[in-house]
N, C-alpha and C positions, 0 to 999 in steps of 0.2 A: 710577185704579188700582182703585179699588172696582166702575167697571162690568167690568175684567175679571179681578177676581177672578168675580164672578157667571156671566160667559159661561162660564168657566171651569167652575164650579161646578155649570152645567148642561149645557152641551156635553160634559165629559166621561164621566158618565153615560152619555147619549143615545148616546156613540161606541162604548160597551162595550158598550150595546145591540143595537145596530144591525149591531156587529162580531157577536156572538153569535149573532143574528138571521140574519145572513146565511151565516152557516158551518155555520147547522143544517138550514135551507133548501139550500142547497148538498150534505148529506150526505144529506138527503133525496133529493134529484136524482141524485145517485150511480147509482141503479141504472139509469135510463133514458141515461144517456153512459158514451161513450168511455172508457176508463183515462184515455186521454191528455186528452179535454177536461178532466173532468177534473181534470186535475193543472194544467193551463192556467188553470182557471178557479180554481181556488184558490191558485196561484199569482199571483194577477192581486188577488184579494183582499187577497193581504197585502201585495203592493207599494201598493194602494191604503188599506191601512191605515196602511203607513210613511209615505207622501205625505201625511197628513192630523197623522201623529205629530209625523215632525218640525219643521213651520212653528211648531206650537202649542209646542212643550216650548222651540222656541228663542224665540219672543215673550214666553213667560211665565216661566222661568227666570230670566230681568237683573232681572225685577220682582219675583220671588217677592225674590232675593239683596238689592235694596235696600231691599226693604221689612222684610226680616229687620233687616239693618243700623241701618234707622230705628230700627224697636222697641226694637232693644236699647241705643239710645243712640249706635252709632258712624257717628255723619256722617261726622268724617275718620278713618274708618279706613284708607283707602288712602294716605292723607298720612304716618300715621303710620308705615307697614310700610316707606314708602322712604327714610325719616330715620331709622329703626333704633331706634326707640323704642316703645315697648312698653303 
């Protein structure tokens, strides 16, 4: 759990980086393309930033919720919500 809080920790950074990096670069580029590329190519950017979003936010979410869970004490809290007790 601890090495991917850390991956985490540092991967996310590096991806706002990199995303930031590449869209100024891109705006740079602007004048020498197309409208259309373009729109192509920064469209292409952000389905490649979705493809990289979502694997992580679904790997790391179950972890972040149980780890929450831990800290706060409630092991069986999902035991408890389907017996109706409180």
């Amino acid at each position: 759990m601890i090495s991917l809080i850390v991956a985490f920790a540092i991967g996310a950074p590096a991806v706002i980086f990199l995303a930031y990096n590449s869209f100024s670069i891109l705006n740079e580029q602007k004048s020498v393309m197309s409208e259309k590329t373009y729109r192509m190519h920064r469209q292409l950017l952000i389905t490649l930033i979705f493809q990289l979003l979502v694997p992580t936010i679904t790997l790391f979410a179950p972890y972040s919720i149980v780890t929450a869970f831990i800290i706060a004490g409630a092991e069986d809290f999902g035991c408890n919500v389907f017996r109706g007790k409180q």
